[in-house]
C-alpha positions in Angstrom: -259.3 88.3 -50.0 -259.4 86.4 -46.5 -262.6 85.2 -45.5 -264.0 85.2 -41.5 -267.2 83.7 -40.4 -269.1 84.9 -37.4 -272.2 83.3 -36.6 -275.2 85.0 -34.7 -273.3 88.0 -35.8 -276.6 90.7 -36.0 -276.6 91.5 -32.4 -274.6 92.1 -29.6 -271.5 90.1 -29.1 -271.7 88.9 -32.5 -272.1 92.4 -33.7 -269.1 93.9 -32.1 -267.3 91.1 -33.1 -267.9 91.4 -36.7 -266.8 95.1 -36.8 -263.2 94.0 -35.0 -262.7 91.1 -36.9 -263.3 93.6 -40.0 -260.3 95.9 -38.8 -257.9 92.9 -39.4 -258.7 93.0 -43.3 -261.1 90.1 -43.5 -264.2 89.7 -45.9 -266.6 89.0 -42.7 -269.7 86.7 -43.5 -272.0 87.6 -41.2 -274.5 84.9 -39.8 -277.9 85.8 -38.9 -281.5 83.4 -38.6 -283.9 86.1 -39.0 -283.3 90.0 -38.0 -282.2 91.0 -41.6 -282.5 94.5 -40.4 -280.0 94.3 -37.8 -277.8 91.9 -39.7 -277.9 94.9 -42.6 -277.1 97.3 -39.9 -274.0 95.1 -39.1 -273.2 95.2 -42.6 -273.6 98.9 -43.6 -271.4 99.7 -40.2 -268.8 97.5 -41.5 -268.5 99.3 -44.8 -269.1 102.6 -43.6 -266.0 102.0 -41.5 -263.8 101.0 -44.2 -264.6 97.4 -44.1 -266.0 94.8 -47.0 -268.6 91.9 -46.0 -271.9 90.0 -46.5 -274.7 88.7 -45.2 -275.2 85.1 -44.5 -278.4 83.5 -43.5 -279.3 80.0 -42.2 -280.0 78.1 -38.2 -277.2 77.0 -36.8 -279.5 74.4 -35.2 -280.5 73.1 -38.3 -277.3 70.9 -40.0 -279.1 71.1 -43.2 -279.5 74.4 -43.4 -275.5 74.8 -42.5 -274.7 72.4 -44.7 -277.1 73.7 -47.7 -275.6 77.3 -47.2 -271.9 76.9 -47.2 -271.8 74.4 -50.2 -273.4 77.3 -51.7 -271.1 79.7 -50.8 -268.1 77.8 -51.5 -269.8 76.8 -55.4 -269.8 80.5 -55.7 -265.7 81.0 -54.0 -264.5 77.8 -55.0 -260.8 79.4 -54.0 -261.2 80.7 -51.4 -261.3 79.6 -47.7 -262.8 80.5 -44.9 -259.6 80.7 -42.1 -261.2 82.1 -39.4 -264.3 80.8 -37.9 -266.4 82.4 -34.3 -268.8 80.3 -33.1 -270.8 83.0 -31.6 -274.9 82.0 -31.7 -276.7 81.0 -28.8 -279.7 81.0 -26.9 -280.7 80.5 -23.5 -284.5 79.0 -22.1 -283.7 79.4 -18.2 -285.2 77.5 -15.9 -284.7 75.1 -12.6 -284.5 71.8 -13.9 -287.4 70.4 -12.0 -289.4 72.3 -14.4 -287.6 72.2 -17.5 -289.4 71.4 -20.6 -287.8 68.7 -22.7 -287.5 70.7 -25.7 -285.7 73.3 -24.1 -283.2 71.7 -23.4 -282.8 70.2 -26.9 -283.3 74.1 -28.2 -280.4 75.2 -26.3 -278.1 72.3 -27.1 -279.1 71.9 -30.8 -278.0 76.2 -31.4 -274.9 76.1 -28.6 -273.4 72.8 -29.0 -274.3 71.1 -31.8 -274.1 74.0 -33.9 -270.3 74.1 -33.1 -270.1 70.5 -34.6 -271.5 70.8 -37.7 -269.8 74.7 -38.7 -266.6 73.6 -37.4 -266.7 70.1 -39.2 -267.9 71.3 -42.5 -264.9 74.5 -42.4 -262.0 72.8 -40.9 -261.1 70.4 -43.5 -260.0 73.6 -45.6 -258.1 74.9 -42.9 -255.9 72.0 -42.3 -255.3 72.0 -46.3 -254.2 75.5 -45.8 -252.0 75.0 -43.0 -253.9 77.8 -41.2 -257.2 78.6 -39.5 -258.3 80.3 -36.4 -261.3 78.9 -34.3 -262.7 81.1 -31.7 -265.6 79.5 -29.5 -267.8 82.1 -27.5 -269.0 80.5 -24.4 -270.0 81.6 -21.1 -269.0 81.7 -17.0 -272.2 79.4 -17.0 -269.8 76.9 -18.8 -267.3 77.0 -16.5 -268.7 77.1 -13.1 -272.6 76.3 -13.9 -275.2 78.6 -12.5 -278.5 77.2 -11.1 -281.4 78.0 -13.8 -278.9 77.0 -16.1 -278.6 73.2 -16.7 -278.7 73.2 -20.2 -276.9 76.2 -20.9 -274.1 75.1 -19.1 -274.1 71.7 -20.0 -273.9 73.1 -24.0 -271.6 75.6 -23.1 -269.2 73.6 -21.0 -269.6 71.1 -23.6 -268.4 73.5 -26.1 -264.9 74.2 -23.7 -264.1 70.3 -23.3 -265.0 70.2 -27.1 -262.6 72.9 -28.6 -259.9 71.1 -26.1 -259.8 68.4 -27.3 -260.1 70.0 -31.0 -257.2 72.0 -30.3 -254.6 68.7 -29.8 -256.1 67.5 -32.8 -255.4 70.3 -35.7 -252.6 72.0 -33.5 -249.8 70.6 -36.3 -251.7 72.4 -38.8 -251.2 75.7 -37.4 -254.8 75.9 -36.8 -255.9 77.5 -33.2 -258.9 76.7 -31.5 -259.7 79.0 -28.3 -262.9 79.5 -26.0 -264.3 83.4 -24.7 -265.8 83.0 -21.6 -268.2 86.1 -21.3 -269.6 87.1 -17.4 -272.2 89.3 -17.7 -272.2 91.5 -20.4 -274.7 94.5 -21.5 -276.5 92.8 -24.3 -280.2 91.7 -25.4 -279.5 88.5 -23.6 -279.0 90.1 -20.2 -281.9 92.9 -20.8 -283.8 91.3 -18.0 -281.3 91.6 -15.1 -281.4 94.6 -13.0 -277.7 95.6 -13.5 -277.1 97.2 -9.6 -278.6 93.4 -8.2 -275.7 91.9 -9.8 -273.1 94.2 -10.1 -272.3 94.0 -6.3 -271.1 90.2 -6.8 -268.5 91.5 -9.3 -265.2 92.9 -8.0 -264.8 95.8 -11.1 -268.4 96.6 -9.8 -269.9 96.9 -13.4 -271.4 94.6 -16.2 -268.8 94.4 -19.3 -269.7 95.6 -22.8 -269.7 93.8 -26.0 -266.7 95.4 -27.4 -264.4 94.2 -24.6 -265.4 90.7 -25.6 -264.8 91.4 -29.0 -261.4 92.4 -28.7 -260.2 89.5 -27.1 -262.1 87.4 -29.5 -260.2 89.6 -32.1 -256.8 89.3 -30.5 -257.7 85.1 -30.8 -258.2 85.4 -34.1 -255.4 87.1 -35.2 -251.5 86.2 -36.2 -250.4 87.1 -32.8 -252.1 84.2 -31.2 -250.2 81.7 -33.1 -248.7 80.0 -30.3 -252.5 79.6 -28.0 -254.7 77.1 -28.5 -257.1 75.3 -26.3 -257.6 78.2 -24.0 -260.3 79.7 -22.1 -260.2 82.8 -21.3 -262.9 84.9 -19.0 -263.9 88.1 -19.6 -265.8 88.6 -16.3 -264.6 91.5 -14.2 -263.1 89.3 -11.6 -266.5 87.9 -11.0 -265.0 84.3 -11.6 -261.5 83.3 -12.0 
């Protein structure tokens, strides 16, 4: 059985993500913090479509609670290995710096960057002993040109893209892959709030994206097929940035 990890993988991107990455045959742990019913949801749509997974819960912004939860699972698989990993989970606390509160900042770059760190550090050194391992970073436009409102979340998010880079040079002889998604605006809980016709006019397909076409690139990434792409970015924006 291969193994896939998706964090933040209840809801949205993560969701649809989970449910692609299922397609390609993989036993799909599926990280959540604390919306066990939409995680389940994830879950039962993943079986009911064929597909075999489970559900795996911890903060990615807590390295003990990473830590504590895949030495657990690999006690319980000690052969088995987890070759495909999505950094997914994030969070954004908006605001113009002037009035940013100190621990928003640390929120957003404890879950978006730091998170990468500790998942990727505790899962690669099986890769590289396999010979093979696909990392897939989800990121964000605000990580490659910064929006205003968004200091932190760009800073965790670009720091994520100059992260994987580097990553990427570093396991590439391994024939392990490390890649970036760069989402624009896309329909999910974390874009509720936007009036869809106020922002649709700055993107040339006219239209916000939806989760799925994220996913299948993110898919694609993750996949065989890729085997020769690693420390990419690639923006799934509509044109709005390129």
């Amino acid at each position: 059985m291969k193994f896939a990890l998706v964090t933040g993988g209840s809801r949205g991107i993560g969701k649809a993500i989970c449910l692609e990455i299922a397609k390609q045959g993989y036993h799909v742990l599926i990280n959540y913090r604390s919306n066990t019913e939409e995680a389940e949801d994830t879950l039962n749509q993943i079986k009911n479509n064929g597909g075999s997974g489970e559900l795996m819960q911890f903060d990615v912004s807590n390295p003990e609670d990473i830590k504590t939860s895949l030495d657990n699972w690999k006690e319980k698989n000690p052969d088995s290995v987890i070759e495909v990993l999505i950094n997914n989970a994030g969070i954004r606390k908006d605001a113009l710096i002037v009035w940013m509160k100190d621990e928003d900042w640390k929120d957003v770059l404890n879950t978006n960057l730091d998170s990468f760190y500790y998942i990727t550090k505790h899962l690669i050194q099986d890769m590289i002993v396999n010979k093979y391992g696909r990392i897939v970073n989800v990121v964000s436009l605000s990580g490659i040109k910064g929006l205003p409102g968004q200091t932190n979340y760009s800073a965790a998010k670009g720091g994520v893209i100059a992260a994987s880079k580097a990553l990427a040079q570093e396991v590439a002889k391994k024939n392990v892959t490390v890649n970036c998604v760069a989402p624009g605006f896309i329909k999910t809980d974390m874009t509720a709030e936007l009036e869809e016709k106020d922002y649709k006019r700055m993107i040339p397909m006219n239209r916000f994206g939806n989760a799925e076409e994220v996913a299948n690139v993110v898919s694609f990434l993750a996949s065989p097929k890729a085997s020769y792409i690693t420390g990419e970015v690639i923006s799934v924006n509509g044109g709005l940035y390129t």
